[in-house]
C-alpha positions, 0 to 999 in steps of 0.5 A: 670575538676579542681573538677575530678582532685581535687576528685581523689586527695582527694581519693588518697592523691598524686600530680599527679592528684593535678597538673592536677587540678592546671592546668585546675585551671590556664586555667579557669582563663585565659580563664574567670575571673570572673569563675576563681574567682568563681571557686578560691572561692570554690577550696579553700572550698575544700581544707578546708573540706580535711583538716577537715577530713585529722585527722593526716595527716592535715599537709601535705593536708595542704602543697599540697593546699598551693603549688597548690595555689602558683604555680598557682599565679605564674603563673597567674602573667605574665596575672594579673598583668596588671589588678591589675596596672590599678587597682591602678591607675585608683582606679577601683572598681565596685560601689555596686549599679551596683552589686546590679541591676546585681544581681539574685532576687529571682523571677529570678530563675522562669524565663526563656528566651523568646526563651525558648519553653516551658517556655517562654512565661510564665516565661519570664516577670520575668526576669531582667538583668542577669536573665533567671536563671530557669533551669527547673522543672525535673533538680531541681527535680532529686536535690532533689531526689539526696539529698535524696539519699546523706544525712542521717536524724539525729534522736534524739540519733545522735543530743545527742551525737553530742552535746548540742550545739543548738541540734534543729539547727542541727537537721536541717542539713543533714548529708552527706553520702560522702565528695563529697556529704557534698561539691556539697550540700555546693556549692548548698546553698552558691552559691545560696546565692551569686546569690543573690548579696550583697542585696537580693531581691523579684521582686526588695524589698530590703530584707536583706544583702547578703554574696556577699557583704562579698567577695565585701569588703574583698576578692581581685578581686570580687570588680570589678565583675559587676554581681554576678549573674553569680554565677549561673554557680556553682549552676547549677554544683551542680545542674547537679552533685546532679541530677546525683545522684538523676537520679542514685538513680532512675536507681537503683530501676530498675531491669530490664535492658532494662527498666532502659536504656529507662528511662536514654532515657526518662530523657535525652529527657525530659531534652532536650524537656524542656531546648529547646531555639529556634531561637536564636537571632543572629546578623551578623558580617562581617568577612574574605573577608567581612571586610569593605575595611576601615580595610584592608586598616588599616592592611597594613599600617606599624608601629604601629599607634592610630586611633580614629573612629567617631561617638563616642555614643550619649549617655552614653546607647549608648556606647555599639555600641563601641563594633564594633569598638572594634572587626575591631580592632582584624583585623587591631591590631592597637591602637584604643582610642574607646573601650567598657567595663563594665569600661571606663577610666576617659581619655576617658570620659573626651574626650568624654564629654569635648573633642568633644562638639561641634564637628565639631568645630576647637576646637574638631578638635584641641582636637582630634589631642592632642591625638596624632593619626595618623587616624581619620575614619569617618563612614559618613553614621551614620551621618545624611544628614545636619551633614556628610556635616559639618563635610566635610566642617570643616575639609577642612577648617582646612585643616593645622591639617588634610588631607583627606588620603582615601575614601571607600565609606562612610568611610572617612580617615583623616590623622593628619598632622604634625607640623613642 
């Protein structure tokens, strides 16, 4: 919606449908912020190639992109800031070896996902995290068939009088019919590129630098994005913007109507059959009356409280299994010290590694209590047989930090008790 609304200010040169952009600009930051970035990066693309082309008028294209990225900052402040403080006190930024095991290869632009029922079972040993990144064989044909149609060979007189400047070189690029074209082409090649994260690879080799590793060191935000293989969604809307084009292309040589309609179906189907991905692997979650008791419980406690659930992961790999601790809390909205991300807080490792080793210990317990909770949830049933009955004998004898509160079957609530 920012691109409809930025196209017809481009046309039009007025504010309204600027303030429409802006709008749906602000909302896909705060809907994903990683795609706000994304989508930031190339605005600002846009707002560079009307300026080129504003001729006399570049002063005021140039004041109505920067008011639209004013007034957005403005208003994404009140969401952000809080981002950019724990940046500055925690140093947060992604280590370029992340970003580079998260990046595209560019093997994985032939890979598909197993559930992919056409391309699967073929495609899918390519594939590495953030991978599965092939769209399909008639998407990128129709790409192409649609540069075709948007671009205009250069023949030797328009390279003589474009320059002397590397007149082979630019021979090579194409000349664009239209500023949309010129743009959805740019987005094609440079979103492509950023894919490929801050090194490019071929099945894992290390070939050269990549521009990510541009916007990593020089633009605010993107290094603290783990995947930049997620640039694939604006390749993919170039790739759907310039496959319109090469479908329309298409159309356009048929003259008779109900046959040029039966192709628009026959395309559409094609798509379909080969972006076809079935059954999709799901998992169950609890939810409504399905809640563990536990948490209904928790939700009617009054005040504000922390709680910390046990156990905490195995191992580092394991910390993903967090992830469900974090979703009970969306129904309980009390303060929780488990928590998954793609950063963990040094306190919280720190506690992790130091401040339960050798849990169930009066030590840990005493650890534990440090943090200044007033619940412990013990899932007794994701501890083995022999454990679960230390963990109950501990804390009954050191029954002057914690009381048993409530049991719900297997889970076991310890209330921390206060000093006098």
């Amino acid at each position: 919606m920012t691109f409809l609304f930025l196209h017809q200010y481009r046309e039009s040169g007025t504010v309204r449908p600027l303030f429409w952009a802006a709008v749906f600009f602000v909302l896909q930051f705060y809907s994903c912020g990683y795609y706000g970035l994304f989508l930031g990066l190339f605005v600002a693309i846009f707002f560079l190639l009307v300026w080129l082309e504003a001729g006399k008028d570049r002063l005021r294209r140039l004041t109505h992109s920067l008011s639209f990225f004013l007034v957005s900052l403005v208003l994404l402040l009140p969401g952000y800031l809080p981002y950019w403080k724990l940046k500055k006190d925690f140093g947060f930024s992604r280590p370029l070896d992340d970003l580079i095991f998260f990046s595209a290869d560019l093997l994985t632009f032939l890979s598909a996902p197993r559930e992919n029922r056409l391309w699967g079972s073929i495609l899918e040993g390519l594939q590495k995290p953030e991978g599965g990144l092939f769209p399909g064989i008639l998407p990128w044909v129709l790409t192409g068939i649609g540069l075709a149609a948007v671009t205009v060979r250069r023949t030797r007189t328009s390279t003589r009088t474009g320059g002397k400047i590397f007149p082979g070189l630019r021979a090579l690029v194409p000349r664009f019919k239209s500023p949309a074209a010129r743009f959805y082409g740019l987005v094609l090649v440079l979103s492509f590129l950023l894919c490929l994260g801050p090194v490019i690879q071929v099945n894992g080799w290390k070939i050269f630098y990549g521009p990510y590793l541009i916007l990593f060191n020089w633009i605010p935000g993107f290094d603290g994005l783990r995947a930049p293989a997620r640039f694939v969604v604006m390749l993919h809307l170039a790739v759907s913007v310039l496959a319109g084009w090469g479908l329309a292309a298409v159309l356009g040589r048929i003259r008779i109507p109900w046959l040029r309609g039966l192709t628009a179906v026959g395309f559409a189907l094609l798509v379909l059959f080969e972006s076809a991905s079935f059954p999709v692997r799901m998992h169950y979650l609890p939810y409504g009356k399905d809640f563990p008791p536990v948490y209904t419980w928790l939700a009617r406690q009054p005040e504000e409280f922390a709680l910390l659930e046990l156990p905490m992961p195995g191992t580092p790999d394991d910390f993903w299994r967090e992830a469900s601790y974090v979703y009970f809390s969306a129904f309980h909205w009390k303060k929780l010290v488990n928590g998954y991300s793609g950063f963990f807080p040094p306190g919280y490792l720190h506690f992790y590694t130091a401040g339960l080793k050798g849990f169930p210990s009066r030590e840990t317990l005493n650890n534990i209590r440090s943090l200044g909770l007033r619940y412990v949830v013990v899932h007794s049933d994701r501890y083995e047989p022999k454990d679960r009955e230390r963990i109950k004998t501990v804390f009954s004898e050191n029954a002057d930090l914690f009381i048993l509160e409530r049991t719900f079957g297997e889970d076991w609530v310890y209330r921390v008790r206060e000093t006098g």
